[in-house]
C-alpha positions in Angstrom: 37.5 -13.3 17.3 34.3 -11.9 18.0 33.6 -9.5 15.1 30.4 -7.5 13.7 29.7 -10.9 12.0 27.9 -12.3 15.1 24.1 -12.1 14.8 23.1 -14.7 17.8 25.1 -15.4 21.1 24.2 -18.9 23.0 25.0 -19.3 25.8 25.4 -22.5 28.5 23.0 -22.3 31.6 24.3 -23.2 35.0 27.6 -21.1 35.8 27.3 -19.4 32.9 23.5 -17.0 32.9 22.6 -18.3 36.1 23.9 -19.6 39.6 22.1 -22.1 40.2 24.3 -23.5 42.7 22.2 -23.0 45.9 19.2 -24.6 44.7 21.2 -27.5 43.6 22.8 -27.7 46.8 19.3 -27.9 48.7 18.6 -30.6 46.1 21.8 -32.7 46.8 21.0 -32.1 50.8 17.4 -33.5 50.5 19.4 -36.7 48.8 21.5 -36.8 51.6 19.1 -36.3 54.3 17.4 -39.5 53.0 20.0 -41.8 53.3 21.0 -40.3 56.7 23.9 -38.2 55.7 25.4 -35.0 57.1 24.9 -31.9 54.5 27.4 -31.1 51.8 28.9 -27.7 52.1 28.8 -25.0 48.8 32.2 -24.7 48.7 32.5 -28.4 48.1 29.5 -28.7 45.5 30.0 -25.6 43.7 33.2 -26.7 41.6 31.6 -29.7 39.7 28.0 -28.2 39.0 28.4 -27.7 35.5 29.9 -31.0 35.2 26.0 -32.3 35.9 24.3 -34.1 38.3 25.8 -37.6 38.4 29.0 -36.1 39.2 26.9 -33.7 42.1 26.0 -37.0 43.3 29.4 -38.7 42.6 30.7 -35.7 45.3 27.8 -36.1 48.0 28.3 -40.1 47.8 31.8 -40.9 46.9 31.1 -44.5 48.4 28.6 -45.7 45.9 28.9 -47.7 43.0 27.3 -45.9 39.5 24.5 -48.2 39.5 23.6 -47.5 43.0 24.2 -43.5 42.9 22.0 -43.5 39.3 19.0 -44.7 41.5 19.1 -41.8 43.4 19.1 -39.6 39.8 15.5 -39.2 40.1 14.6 -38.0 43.8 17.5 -35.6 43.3 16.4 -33.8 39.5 12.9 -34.0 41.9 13.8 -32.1 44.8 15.2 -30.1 42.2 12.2 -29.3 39.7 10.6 -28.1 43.1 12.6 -25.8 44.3 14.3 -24.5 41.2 15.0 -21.1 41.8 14.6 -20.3 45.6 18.2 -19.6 46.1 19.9 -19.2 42.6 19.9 -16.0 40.2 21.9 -14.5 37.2 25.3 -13.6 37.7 26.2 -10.3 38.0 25.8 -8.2 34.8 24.4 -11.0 32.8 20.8 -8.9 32.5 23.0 -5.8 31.6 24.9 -8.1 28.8 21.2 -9.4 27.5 19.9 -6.5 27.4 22.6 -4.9 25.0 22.6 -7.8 22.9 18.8 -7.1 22.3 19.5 -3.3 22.0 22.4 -4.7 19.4 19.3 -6.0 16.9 21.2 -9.8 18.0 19.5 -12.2 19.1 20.5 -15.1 22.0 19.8 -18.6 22.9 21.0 -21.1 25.7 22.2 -24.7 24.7 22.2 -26.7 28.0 22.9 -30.1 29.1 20.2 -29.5 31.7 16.4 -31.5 30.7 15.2 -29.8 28.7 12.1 -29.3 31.1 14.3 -28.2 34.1 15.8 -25.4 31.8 12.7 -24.2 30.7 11.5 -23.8 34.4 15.5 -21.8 35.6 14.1 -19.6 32.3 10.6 -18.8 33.1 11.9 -18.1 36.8 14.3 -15.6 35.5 12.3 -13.9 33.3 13.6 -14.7 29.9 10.8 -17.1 28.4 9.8 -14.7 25.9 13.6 -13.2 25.6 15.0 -16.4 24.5 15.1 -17.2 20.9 16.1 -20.9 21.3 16.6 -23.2 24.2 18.2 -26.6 23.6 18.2 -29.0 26.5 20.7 -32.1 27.7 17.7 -33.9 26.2 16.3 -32.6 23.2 18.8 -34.8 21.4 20.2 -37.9 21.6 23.1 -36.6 21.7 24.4 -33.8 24.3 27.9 -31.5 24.4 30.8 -32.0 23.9 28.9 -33.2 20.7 28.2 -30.4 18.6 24.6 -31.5 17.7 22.8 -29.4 20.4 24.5 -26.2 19.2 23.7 -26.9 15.3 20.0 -27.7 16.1 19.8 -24.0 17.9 21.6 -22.8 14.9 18.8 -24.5 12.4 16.0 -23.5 14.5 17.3 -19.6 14.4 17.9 -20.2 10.4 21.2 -19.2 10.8 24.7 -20.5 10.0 27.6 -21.3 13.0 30.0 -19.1 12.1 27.3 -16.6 12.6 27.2 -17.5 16.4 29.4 -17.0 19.2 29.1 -19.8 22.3 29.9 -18.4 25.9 30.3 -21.7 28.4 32.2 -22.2 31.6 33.1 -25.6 31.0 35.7 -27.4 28.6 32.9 -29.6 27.1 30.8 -26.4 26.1 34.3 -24.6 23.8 34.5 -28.6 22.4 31.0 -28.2 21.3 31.9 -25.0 20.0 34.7 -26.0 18.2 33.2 -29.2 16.6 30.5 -26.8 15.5 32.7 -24.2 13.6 31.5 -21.8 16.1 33.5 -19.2 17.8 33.8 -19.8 21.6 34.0 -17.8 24.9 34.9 -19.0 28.5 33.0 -17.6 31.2 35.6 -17.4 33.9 33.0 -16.3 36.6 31.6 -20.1 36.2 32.5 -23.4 38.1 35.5 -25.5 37.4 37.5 -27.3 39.8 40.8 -26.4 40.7 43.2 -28.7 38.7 41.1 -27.3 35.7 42.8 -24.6 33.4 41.0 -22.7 31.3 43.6 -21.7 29.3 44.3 -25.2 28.0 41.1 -25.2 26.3 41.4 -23.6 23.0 39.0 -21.0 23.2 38.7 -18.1 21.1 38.5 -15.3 23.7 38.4 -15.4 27.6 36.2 -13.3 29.7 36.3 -12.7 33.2 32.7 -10.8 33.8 30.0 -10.7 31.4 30.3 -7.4 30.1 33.6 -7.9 28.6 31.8 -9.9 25.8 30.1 -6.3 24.4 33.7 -5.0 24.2 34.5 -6.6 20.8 31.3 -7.8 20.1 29.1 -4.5 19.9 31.7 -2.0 21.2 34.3 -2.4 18.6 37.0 -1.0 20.8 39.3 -4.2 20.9 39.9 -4.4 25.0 41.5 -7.7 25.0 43.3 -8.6 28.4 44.0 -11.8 27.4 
């Protein structure tokens, strides 16, 4: 479990820090109003954002082949990259939790499968460009998560070992990254997963249902564990 061992917490991006939902939404829209469609709801986005945007797409046109839904990749990250943070902010709490990991002497990173570029931007428009001490995007690497190469490159670009980290994700792909690290791992609850999924099934070290939960054991000491 999370212990006094910990010196860096990295987190995932979208679902996890930040709801970025919204804005994504008004991207997918834009795509739709294009081709003449009628606009998707939230409710019916919201579930597979963290699963990326060719799945975003694969929910707002269902009836296209890959190849023909991968064209419209590009005027979707767009409409995106324009409007990045007009509608989305950080969940609930999540400033409170980064500010006692600073308070803590710890330091914290985000490993996303978001470009690299697009992350940097949901950063800067939150604030945390000089708080983060490593950001690792979907395409720094070749590779991306489940494969634990994103989350080793933070950890060699901090100077620090794995199981000297913690990962906090909302997605099983992020606690498989995690694990194939030799990292510890956290499930954010509060993030986006669709309904057949189970957390539970996962493997992760620790659950968490709001974002201050994670200081209970990891600066706190005091062992709440409702799980």
């Amino acid at each position: 479990m999370i212990d006094s061992s910990i010196d860096c917490v990295l987190f995932d991006l979208d679902g996890t820090l930040v709801d970025s939902a919204p804005d994504l939404l008004a991207a997918t829209n834009r795509v739709l109003a294009d081709a003449g469609r009628a606009p998707l709801s939230l409710e019916t986005l919201r579930p597979v954002v963290s699963k990326g945007s060719r799945a975003m797409l694969a929910v707002a046109f269902p009836d296209l082949e890959v190849a023909a839904r991968e064209a419209l990749l590009t005027p979707f990250l767009g409409y995106y990259g324009e409007a990045i943070a007009d509608h989305g902010h950080a969940f609930a709490d999540i400033e409170a939790l980064l500010a006692r990991i600073e308070r803590s002497g710890r330091r914290w990173g985000i490993v996303s499968n978001k470009p690299e570029g697009l992350a940097r931007k949901v950063v800067a428009a939150m604030g945390w460009s000089t708080r983060c001490a490593v950001l690792v995007g979907g395409d720094s690497l070749p590779q991306k998560k489940p494969e634990p190469e994103p989350l080793l490159h933070a950890c060699a670009q901090l100077g620090i070992s794995a199981d000297h980290c913690v990962y906090v994700g909302d997605d099983e792909r992020d606690i498989q990254a995690a694990r194939a690290a030799g990292m510890r791992s956290v499930v954010a609850l509060w993030g986006y997963r669709e309904s057949h999924e189970d957390p539970s099934s996962w493997g992760a070290d620790r659950r968490i249902g709001f974002p201050l939960e994670l200081c209970f054991s990891l600066m706190d000491g005091c062992g709440r564990d409702p799980y």
